[in-house]
C-alpha positions as CSV (number, residue, x, y, z in Angstrom):
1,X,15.9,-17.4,-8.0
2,X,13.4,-16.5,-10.6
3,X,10.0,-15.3,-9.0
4,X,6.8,-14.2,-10.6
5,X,4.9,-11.0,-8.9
6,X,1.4,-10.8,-9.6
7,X,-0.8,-7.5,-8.6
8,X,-3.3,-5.4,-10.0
9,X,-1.4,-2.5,-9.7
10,X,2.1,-1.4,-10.2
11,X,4.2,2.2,-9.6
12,X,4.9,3.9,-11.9
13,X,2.3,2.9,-14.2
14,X,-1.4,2.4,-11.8
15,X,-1.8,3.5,-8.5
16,X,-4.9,3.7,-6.1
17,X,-3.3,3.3,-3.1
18,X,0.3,1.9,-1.4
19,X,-0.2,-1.9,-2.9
20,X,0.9,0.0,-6.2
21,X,4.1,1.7,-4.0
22,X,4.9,-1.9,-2.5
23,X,4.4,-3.9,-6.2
24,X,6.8,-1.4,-8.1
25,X,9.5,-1.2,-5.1
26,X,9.8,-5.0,-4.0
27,X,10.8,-6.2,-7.9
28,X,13.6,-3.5,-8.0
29,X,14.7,-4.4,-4.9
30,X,14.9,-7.9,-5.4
31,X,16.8,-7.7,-8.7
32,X,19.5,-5.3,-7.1
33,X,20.1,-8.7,-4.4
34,X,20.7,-11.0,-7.7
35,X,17.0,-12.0,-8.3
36,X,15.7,-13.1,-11.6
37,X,12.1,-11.0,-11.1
38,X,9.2,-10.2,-13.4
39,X,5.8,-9.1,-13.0
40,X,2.3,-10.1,-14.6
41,X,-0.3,-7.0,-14.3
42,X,-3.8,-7.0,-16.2
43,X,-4.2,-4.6,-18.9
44,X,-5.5,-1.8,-18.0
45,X,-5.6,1.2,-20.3
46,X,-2.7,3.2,-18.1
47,X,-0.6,-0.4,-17.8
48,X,-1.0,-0.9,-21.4
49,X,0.4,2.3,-22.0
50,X,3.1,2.7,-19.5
51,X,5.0,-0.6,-20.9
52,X,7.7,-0.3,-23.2
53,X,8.3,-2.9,-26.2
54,X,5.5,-5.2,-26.2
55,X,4.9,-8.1,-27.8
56,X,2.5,-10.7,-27.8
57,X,3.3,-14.4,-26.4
58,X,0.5,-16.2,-26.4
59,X,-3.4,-16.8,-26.8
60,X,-5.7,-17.9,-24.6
61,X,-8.9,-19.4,-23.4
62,X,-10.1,-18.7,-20.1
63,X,-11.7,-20.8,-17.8
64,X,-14.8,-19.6,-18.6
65,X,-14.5,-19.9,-22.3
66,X,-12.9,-16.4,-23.7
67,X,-9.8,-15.6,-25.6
68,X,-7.1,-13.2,-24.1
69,X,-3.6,-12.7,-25.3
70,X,-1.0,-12.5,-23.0
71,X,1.8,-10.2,-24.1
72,X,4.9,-9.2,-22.7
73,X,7.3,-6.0,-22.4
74,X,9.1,-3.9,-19.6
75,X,8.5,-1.8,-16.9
76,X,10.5,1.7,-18.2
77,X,13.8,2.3,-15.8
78,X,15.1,5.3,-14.9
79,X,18.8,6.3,-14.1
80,X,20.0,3.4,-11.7
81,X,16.6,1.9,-12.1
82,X,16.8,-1.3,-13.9
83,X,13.9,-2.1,-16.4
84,X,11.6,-5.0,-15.1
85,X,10.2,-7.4,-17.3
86,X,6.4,-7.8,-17.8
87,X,3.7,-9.8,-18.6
88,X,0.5,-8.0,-19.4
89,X,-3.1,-9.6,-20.2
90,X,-4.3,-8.2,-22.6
91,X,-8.1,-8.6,-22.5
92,X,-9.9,-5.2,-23.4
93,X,-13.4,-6.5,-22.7
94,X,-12.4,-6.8,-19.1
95,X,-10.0,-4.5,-18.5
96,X,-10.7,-1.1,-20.7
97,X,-13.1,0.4,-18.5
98,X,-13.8,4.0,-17.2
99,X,-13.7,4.5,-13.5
100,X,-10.7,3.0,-11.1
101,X,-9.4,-0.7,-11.6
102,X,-12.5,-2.1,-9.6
103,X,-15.4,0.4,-9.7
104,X,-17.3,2.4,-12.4
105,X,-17.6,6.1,-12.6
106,X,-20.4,6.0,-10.0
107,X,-18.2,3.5,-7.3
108,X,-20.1,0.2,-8.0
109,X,-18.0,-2.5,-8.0
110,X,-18.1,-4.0,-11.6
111,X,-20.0,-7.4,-11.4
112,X,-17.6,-9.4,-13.2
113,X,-14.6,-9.0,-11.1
114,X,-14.2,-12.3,-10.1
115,X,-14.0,-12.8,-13.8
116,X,-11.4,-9.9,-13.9
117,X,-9.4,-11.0,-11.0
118,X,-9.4,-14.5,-11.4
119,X,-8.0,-14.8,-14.7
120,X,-5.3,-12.6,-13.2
121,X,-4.4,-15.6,-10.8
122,X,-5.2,-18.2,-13.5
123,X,-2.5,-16.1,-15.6
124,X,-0.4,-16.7,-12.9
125,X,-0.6,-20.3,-12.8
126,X,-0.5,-20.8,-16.4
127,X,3.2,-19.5,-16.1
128,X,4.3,-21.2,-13.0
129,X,3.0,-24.3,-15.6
130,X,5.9,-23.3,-18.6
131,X,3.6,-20.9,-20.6
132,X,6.4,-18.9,-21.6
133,X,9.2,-21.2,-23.0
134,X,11.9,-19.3,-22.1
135,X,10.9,-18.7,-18.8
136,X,9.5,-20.6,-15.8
137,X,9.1,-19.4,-12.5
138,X,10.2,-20.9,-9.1
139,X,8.4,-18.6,-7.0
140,X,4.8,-16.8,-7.7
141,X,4.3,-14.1,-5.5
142,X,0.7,-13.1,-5.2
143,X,-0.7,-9.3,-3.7
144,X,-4.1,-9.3,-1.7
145,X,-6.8,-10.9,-3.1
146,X,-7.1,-9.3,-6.6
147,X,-4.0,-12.2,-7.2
148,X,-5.1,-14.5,-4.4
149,X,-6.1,-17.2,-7.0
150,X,-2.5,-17.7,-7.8
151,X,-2.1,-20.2,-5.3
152,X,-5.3,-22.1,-5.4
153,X,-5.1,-22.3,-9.2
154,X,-1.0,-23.9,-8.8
155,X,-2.6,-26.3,-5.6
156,X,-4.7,-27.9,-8.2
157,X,-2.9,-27.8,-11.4
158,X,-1.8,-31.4,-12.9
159,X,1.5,-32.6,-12.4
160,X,3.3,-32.1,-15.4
161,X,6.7,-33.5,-14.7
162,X,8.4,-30.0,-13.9
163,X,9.8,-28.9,-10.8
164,X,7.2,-27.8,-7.8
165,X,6.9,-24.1,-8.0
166,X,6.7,-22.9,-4.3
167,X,3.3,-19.7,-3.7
168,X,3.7,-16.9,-1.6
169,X,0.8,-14.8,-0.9
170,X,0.7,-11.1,0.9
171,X,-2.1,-9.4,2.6
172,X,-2.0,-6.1,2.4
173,X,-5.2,-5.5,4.2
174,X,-7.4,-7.9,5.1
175,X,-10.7,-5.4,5.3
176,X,-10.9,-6.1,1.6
177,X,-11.4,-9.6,1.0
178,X,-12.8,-9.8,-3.1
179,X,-16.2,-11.6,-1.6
180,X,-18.4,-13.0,-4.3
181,X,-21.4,-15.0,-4.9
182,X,-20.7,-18.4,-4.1
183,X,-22.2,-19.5,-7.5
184,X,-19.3,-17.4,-9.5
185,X,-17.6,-20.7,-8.6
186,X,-18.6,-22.8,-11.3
187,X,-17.0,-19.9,-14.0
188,X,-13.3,-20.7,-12.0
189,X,-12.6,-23.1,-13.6
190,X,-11.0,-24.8,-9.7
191,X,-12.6,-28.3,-8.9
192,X,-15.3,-28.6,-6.3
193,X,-12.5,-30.2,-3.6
194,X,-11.1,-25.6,-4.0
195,X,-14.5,-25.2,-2.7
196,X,-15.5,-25.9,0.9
197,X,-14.2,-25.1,4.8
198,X,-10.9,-25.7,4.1
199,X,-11.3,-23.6,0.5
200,X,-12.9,-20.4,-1.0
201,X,-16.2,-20.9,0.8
202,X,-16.8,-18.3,3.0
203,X,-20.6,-18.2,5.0
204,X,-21.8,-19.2,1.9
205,X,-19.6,-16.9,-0.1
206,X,-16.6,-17.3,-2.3
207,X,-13.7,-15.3,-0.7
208,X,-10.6,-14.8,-3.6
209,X,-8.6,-13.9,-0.2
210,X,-9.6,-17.0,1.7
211,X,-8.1,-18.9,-1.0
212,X,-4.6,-17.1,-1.0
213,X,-4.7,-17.7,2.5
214,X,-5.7,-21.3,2.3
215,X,-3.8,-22.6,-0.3
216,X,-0.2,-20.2,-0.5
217,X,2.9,-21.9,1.0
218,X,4.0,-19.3,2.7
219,X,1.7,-16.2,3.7
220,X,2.8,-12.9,5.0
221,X,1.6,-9.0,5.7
222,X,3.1,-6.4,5.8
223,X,4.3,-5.4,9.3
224,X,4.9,-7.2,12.1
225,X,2.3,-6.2,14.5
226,X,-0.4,-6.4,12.5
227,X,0.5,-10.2,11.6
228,X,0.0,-10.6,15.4
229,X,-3.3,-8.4,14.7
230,X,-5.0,-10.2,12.4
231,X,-4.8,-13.6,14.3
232,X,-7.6,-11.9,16.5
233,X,-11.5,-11.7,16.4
234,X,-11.0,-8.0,16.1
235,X,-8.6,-7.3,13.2
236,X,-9.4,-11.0,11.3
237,X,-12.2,-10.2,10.0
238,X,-13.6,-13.8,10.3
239,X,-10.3,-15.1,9.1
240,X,-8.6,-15.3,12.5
241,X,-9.1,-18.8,13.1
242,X,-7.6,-20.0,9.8
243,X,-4.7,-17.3,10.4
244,X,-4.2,-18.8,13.7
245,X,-3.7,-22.2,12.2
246,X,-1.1,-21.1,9.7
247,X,0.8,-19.0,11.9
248,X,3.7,-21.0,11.4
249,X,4.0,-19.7,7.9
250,X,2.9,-16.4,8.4
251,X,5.5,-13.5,8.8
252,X,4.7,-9.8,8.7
253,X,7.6,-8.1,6.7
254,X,7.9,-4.6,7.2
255,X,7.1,-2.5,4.4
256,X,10.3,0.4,3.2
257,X,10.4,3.2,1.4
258,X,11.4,3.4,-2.2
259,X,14.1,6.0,-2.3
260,X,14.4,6.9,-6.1
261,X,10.8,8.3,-5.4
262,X,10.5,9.7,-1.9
263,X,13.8,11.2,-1.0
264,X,13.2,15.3,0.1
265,X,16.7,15.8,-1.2
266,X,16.3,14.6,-4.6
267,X,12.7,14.9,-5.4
268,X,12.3,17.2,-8.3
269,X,8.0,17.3,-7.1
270,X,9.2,19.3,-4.6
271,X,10.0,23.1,-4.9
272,X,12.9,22.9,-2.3
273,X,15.6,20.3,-2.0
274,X,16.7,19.6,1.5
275,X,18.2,17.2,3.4
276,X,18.9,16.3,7.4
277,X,22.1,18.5,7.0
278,X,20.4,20.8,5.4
279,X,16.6,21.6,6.3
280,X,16.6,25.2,5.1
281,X,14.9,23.7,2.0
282,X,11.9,22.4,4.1
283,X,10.8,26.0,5.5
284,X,10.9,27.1,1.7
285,X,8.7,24.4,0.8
286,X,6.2,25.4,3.6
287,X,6.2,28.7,2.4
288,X,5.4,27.8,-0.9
289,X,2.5,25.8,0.1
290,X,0.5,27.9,2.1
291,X,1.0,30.5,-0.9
292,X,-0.5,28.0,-3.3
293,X,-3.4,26.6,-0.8
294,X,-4.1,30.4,0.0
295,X,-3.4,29.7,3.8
296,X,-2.0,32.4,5.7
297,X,1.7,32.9,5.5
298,X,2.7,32.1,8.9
299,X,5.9,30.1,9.1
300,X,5.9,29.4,12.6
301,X,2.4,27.8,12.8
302,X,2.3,24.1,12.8
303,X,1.4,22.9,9.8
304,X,-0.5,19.2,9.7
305,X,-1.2,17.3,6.9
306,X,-3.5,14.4,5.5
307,X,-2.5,12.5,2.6
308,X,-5.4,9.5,2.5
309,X,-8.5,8.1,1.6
310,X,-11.4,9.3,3.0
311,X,-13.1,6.5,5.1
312,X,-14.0,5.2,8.7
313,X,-10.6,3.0,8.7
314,X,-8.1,6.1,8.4
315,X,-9.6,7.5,11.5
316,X,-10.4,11.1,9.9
317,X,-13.3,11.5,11.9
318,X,-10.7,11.4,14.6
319,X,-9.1,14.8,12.8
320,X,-12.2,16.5,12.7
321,X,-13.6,16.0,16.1
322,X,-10.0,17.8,17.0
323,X,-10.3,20.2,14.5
324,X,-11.1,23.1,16.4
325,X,-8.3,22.7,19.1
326,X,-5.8,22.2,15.9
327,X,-7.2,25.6,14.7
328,X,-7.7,27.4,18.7
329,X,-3.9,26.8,19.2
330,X,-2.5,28.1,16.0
331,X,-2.7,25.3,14.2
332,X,-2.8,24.6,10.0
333,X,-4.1,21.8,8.0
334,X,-3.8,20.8,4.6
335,X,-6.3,17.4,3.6
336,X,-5.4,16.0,0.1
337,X,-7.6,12.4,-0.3
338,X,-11.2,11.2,-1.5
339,X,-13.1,8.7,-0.3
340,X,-16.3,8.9,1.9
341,X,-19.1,11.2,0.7
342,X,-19.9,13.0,4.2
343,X,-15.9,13.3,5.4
344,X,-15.5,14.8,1.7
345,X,-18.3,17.4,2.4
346,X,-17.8,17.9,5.7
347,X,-13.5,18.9,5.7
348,X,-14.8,21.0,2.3
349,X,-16.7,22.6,4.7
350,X,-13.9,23.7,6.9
351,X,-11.6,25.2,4.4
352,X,-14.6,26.8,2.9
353,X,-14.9,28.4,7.1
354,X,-11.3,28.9,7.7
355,X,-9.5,28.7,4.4
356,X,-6.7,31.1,5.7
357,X,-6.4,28.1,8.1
358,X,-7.9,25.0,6.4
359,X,-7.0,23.6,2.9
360,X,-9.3,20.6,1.5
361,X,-8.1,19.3,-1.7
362,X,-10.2,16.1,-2.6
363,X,-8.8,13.9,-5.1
364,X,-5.4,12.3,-5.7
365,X,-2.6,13.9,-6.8
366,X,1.0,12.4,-6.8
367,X,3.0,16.1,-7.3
368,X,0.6,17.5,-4.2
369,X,1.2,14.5,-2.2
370,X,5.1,15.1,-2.1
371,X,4.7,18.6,-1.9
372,X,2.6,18.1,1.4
373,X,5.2,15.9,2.5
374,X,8.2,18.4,2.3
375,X,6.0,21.5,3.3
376,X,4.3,19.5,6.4
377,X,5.4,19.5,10.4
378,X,3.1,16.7,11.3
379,X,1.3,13.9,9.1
380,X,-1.4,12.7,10.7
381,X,-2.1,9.0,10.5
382,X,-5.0,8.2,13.4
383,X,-6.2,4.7,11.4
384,X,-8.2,2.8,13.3
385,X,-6.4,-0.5,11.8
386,X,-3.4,-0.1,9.2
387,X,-1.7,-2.9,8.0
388,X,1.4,-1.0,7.4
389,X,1.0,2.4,6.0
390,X,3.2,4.4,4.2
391,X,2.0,7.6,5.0
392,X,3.7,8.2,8.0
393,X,6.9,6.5,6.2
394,X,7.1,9.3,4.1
395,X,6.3,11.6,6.6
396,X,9.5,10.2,8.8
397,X,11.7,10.5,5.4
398,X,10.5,14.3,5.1
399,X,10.6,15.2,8.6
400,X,6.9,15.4,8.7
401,X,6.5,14.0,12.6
402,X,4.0,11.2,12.4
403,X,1.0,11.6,14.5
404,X,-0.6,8.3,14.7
405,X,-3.0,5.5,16.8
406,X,-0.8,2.8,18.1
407,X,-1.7,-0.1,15.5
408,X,-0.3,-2.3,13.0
409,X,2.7,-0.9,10.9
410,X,2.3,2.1,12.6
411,X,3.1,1.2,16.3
412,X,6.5,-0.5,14.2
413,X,7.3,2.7,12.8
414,X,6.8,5.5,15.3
415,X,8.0,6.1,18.8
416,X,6.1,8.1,20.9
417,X,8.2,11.8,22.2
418,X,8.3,10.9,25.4
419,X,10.9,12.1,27.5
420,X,12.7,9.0,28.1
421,X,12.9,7.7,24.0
422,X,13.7,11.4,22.9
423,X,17.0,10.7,25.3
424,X,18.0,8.3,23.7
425,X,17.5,9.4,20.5
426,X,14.2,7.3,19.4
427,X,11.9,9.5,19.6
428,X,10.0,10.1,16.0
429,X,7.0,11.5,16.3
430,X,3.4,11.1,18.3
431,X,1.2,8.4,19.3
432,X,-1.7,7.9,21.3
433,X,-3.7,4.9,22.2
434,X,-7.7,5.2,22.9
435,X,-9.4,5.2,19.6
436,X,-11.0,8.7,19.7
437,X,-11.1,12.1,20.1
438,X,-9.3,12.8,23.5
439,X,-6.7,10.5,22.4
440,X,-6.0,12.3,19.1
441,X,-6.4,15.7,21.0
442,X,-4.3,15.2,23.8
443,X,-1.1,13.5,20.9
444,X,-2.1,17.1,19.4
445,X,-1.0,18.9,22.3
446,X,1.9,17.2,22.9
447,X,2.9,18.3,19.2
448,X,2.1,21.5,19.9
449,X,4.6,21.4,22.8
450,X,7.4,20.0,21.3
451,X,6.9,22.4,18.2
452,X,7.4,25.1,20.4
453,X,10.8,24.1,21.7
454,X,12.3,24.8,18.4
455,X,15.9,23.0,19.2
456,X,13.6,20.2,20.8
457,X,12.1,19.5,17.6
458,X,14.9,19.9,15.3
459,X,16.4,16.7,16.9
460,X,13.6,14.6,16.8
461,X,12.8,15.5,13.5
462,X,16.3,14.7,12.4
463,X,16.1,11.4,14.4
464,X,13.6,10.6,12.2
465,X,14.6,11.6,9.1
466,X,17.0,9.4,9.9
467,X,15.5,6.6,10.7
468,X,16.3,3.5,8.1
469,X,13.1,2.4,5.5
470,X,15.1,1.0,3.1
471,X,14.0,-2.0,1.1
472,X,17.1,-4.0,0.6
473,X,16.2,-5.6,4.2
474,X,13.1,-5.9,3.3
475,X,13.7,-8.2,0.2
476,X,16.2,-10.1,2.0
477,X,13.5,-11.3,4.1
478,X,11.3,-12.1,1.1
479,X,13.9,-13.7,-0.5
480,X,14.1,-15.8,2.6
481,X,10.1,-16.4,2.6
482,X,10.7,-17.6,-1.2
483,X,13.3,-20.1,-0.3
484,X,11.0,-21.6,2.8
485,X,8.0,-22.0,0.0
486,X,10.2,-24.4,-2.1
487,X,11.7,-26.5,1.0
């Protein structure tokens, strides 16, 4: 089957968060099953320069009148990693910016990212339509709503005497919806029948996610639970009702783990190798850690981690209100993230109090992230809504028990160390159900407790290292959404 990915950002080359984990992983995935994949990206400066071979294919003119070339060229491989072809647009007005993918240096949203976004959708259509010659698409497969276009642009497009090219459209959180002034409408280029109840209009805004979820064939997200979630007032962010009436197309596929990258036995970020048969490496890690955070050298203390963005949604409020209990029984932590101005200052604070016992890096980095991972004995995931997370995937694969709020892709990933599930082997970690301080607190303690029956949490650690995240299921169920779009 040949399928078309579209995304705005893509591992290795652009990350913010784990859309760009899930958009380099899935492709991969699906060509080792026998799929005929490829991926169209905007051109942003680090895309640009990440591609190898590129060469232009065509020009364009955009729905609102400018010229773009579209270009194409591949996605490097590594070892067993096959290349993955690309289409890029290049469009350096738009795209060659400083700041992340959607803000500016100051974290204002640019004002033209419906322009931005949209023609990334448009491109996307323009494909599925035989832009490229030599290759046509019988699947486009759009992420959240920086691609949610995809499938409004294809619902409208003329009949050209080619087969139907099926749209499948994933949510990957549907807090962030890519809301716009309704009049940005008129520069879509869509007809007025795209815009309306049943369209992009949103209480009088235009909603790039609405119309993924209104027009796609087939929609899913990216667990099971929180497909179940999102069908209600309190997760569906106004889009419950539509959700509702589309559930018979909706599936929530869990997201895996992509091993080339996160694998504690062959990561080279790490400073220790280890493995389930052999966790020696793990203590090593932890021990170069706390050297290089300045936290006291203590290798039986507990040592908790946070590997996020700083806002209301991750529940790190949550953290800090249990803070001094973490600390009062022995406790380490280790924050690496950015986000919110006042959870920044405040857990820079707290290292700057406790630094033998607190470490606050603020900021993103990829070779601190894994290091975390393999040095860490708890990740600590308390979101108050999570669509999937990865986070506490990788902290399963590195034996970093999660400690997590029973939501979303979280309550399908962890199993709470009670006494009955660590019996039977399925214990993985720690979870706790009121959204707030007790409730973090009290999972805390329980960590605490198992931590200190050492032959206790060996096993459950092991169980999860065990535990299976591997995204060859996963893309057999996509390929099976892909077939379902085209019947």
């Amino acid at each position: 089957m040949r399928i078309l990915q579209v995304s705005a950002e893509l591992f290795p080359l652009l990350k913010t968060g784990g859309l760009a984990d899930v958009a380099g992983a899935l492709p991969i995935a699906l060509a080792a099953a026998g799929q005929d994949v490829r991926v169209l990206l905007p051109g942003f400066p680090a895309i640009l320069a990440g591609l190898d071979d590129i060469a232009p294919l065509a020009e364009l003119t955009t729905p609102w009148g400018d010229s773009v070339q579209l270009r194409t060229g591949y996605v490097p491989g590594a070892g067993a990693v096959p290349a993955i072809r690309a289409y890029v647009i290049d469009a350096p007005a738009l795209y060659d910016r400083p700041g992340n993918p959607y803000e500016d240096a100051k974290r204002q949203a640019y004002a033209d990212n419906h322009r931005r976004f949209a023609l990334l959708g448009w491109a996307g259509a323009q494909l599925a339509q035989g832009l490229d010659a030599g290759w046509q698409p019988e699947v486009v497969h759009a992420h959240d709503w920086h691609a949610a276009l995809a499938p409004a642009y294809l619902a409208f497009a003329p009949p050209n005497g080619r087969p139907r090219v099926g749209s499948v459209f994933t949510v990957h959180n549907l807090a962030y919806q890519g809301l716009f002034a309704a009049w940005h409408f008129a520069e879509l280029g869509l007809p007025p029948a795209a815009f309306g109840v049943n369209g992009l209009e949103f209480y009088g805004q235009l909603s790039f996610m609405k119309g993924g979820l209104c027009f796609a064939d087939r929609i899913t997200t990216v667990s099971p639970t929180y497909a179940r979630e999102i069908q209600t007032p309190e997760q569906g962010f106004g889009l419950d009702g539509l959700l509702h009436s589309r559930a018979s197309v909706l599936s929530g596929i869990l997201n895996a783990v992509d091993d080339a990258v996160w694998n504690p036995a062959t990561d080279t970020l790490i400073p220790h190798r280890f493995d389930v048969r052999r966790p020696a490496g793990k203590a090593r890690c932890k021990a170069a850690l706390q050297e290089e955070l300045g936290l006291a050298a203590e290798p039986d203390a507990p040592l908790f981690i946070v590997v996020s963005r700083l806002t209301e949604q991750k529940g790190l409020h949550l953290v800090l209100g249990a803070l001094d209990v973490l600390l009062a029984q022995g406790g380490q932590l280790a924050l690496l993230g950015s986000g919110d101005a006042p959870l920044e200052a405040a857990f820079r604070e707290r290292a700057a109090r406790t630094p033998r016992s607190v470490s606050a890096t603020l900021g993103y980095s990829e070779p601190l992230a894994h290091r975390l991972f393999g040095a860490g004995d708890v990740t600590l995931v308390p979101s108050l809504f999570e669509p999937c997370g990865l986070t506490q995937m990788y902290g399963l694969k590195y034996g970093s028990l999660p400690l997590v709020h029973r939501v979303g892709g979280l309550a399908d990933t962890v199993v709470d160390c009670t006494l009955e599930d660590m019996a039977d082997g399925t214990a993985t970690g720690f979870v706790f159900d009121p959204f707030d301080i007790e409730g973090c607190t009290r999972a805390m303690r329980r960590a605490f407790a198992l931590h200190a029956r050492p032959a206790d949490w060996r096993r459950v650690r092991a169980h999860a290292m065990r535990r299976p995240a591997d995204w060859a299921a996963a893309a057999a169920r996509y390929i099976t959404v892909y077939e379902e779009s085209l019947s």
